[in-house]
C-alpha positions in Angstrom: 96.6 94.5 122.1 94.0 92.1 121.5 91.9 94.4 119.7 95.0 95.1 117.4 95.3 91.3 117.2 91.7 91.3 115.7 91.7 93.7 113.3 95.0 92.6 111.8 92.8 89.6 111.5 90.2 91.2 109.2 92.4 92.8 107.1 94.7 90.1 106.7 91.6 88.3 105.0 90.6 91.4 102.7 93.7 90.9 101.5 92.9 87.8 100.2 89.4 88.4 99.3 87.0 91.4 98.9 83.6 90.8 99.2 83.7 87.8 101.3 85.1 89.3 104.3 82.8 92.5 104.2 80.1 90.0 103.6 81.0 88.4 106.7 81.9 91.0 108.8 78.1 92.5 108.7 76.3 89.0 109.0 78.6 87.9 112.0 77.9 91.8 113.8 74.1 92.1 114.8 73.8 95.6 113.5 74.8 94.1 110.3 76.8 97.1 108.2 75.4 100.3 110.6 78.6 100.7 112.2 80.7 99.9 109.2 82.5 102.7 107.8 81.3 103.8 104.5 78.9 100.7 103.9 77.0 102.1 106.9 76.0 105.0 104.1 74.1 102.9 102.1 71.1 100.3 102.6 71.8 97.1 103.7 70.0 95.4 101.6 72.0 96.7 99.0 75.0 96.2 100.4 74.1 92.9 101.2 73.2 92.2 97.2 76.3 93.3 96.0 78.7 91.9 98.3 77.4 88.1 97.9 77.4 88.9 94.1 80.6 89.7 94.3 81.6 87.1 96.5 80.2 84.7 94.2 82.4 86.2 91.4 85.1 85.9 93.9 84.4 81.7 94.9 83.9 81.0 91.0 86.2 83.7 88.8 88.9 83.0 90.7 89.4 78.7 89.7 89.6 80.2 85.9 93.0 81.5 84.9 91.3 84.7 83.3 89.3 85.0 86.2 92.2 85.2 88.2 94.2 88.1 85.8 90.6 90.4 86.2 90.1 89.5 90.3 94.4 90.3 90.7 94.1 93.5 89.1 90.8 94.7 90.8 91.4 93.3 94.3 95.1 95.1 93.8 93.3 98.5 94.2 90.4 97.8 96.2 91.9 95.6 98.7 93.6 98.3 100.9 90.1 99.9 101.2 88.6 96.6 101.6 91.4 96.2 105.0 90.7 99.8 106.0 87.3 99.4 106.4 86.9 95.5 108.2 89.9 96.1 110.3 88.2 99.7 111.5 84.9 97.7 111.8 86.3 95.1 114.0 88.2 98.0 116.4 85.3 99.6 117.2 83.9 96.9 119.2 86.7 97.5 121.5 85.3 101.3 122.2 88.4 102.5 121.8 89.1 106.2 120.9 88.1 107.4 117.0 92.3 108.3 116.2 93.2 104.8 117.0 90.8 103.4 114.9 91.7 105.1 111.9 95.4 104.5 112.8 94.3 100.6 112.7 93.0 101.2 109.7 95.5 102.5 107.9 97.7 99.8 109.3 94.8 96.8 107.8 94.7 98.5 104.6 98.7 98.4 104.5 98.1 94.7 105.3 96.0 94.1 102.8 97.9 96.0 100.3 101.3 93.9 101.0 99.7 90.6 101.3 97.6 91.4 97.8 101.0 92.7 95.9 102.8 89.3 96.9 99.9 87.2 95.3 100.4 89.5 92.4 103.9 88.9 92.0 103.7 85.5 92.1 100.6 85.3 90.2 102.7 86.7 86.9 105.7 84.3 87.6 103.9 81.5 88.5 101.2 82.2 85.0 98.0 82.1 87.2 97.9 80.4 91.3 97.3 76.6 91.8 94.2 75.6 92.5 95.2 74.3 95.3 96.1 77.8 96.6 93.2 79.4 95.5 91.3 76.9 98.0 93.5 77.7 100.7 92.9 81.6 100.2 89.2 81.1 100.4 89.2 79.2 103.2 91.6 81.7 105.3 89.7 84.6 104.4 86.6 83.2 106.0 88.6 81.6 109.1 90.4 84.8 109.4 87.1 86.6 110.2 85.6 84.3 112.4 88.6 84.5 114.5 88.7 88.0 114.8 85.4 88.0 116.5 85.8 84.7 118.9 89.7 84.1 118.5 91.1 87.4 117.9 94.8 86.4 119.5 95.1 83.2 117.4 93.5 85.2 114.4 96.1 87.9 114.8 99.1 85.3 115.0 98.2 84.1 111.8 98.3 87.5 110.0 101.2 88.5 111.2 102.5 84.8 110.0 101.1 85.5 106.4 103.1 88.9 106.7 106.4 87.1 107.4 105.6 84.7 104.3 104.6 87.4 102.2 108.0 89.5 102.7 110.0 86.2 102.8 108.5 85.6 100.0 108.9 89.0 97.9 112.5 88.6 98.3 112.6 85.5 96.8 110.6 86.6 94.1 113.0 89.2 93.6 115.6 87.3 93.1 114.7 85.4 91.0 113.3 88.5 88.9 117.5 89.9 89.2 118.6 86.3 88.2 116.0 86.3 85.1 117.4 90.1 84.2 121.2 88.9 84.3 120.1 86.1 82.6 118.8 87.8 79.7 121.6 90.7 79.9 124.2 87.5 79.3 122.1 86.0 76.4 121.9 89.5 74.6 125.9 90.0 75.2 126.5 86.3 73.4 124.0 87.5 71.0 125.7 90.3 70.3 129.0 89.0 70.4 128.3 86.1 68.1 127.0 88.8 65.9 130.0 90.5 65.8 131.8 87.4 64.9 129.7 86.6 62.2 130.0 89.8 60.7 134.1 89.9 60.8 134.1 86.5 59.2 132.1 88.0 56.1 134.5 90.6 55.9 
């Protein structure tokens, strides 16, 4: 359970940034990315290059409103492989069997993917995030990987919290998206109707 707890923990932070979390994940493990799945392919000082590079885009892109539209729609696709991978990484510490670590991975890249569609959403209603939020999700996705290595229960809690926000959320969000719809349905009926009125007063 506690390894469960942890990995939701990683992945709960890929879903609110990319490279900071992989970053992370090798420079907290000793090994650095050698048990890592996929970055282990490649060298790691590569690996290291790109991912602070692209954590640095990350830190900096995302205070800027067109940083934010580019970092939404490239973190929307890579963010469940982002989740995958740390929430895999982070489960095999525990030695636990190969199936159940790519069952925990597929259940931190579903994280991921959930928590990063919700920050979508309201990223086109709101017209670009606060700044204010964009702070807090920089600071949770490095808190949420240090507690998956040395508070993995408390880590856990809080990803499962950010799920419960994220669907409470949605639904709110779609509301408000059916309220806007009907709202515009009832504009292009009066619309239309004054049309019609104006059009039997000319005749």
């Amino acid at each position: 359970m506690v390894e469960i707890l942890a990995a939701l923990s990683a992945s709960a932070a890929a879903g609110l940034r990319i490279g900071l979390p992989l970053l992370m994940v090798g420079l907290v493990k000793t090994n650095l990315w050698s048990d890592v799945p996929i970055l282990s392919n490649f060298s790691p000082s590569v690996v290291v290059g790109v991912l602070a590079a692209w954590s640095f885009c990350e830190l900096f892109a995302s205070k800027q409103l067109i940083g934010q539209r580019v970092l939404q729609l490239i973190q929307l696709v890579f963010s469940p492989i982002a989740g995958a991978i740390v929430g895999m990484a982070v489960a095999q510490l525990a030695e636990i069997e190969d199936w159940q670590v790519g069952v925990i991975g597929i259940v931190g890249g579903l994280l991921a993917l959930v928590l990063q569609l919700v920050q979508t959403g309201w990223f086109f209603r709101l017209r670009g995030l606060p700044l204010w939020a964009i702070w807090v999700q920089d600071a949770l996705s490095v808190v949420l990987v240090l507690f998956a290595f040395d508070a993995p229960q408390q880590g856990g809690l809080i990803a499962l919290l950010l799920l419960w926000l994220a669907i409470r959320s949605s639904s709110a969000w779609y509301r408000w998206h059916r309220e806007e719809r009907y709202k515009r349905r009832l504009m292009q009926h009066a619309e239309y109707q004054e049309a019609l009125e104006d059009e039997e007063m000319e005749n």
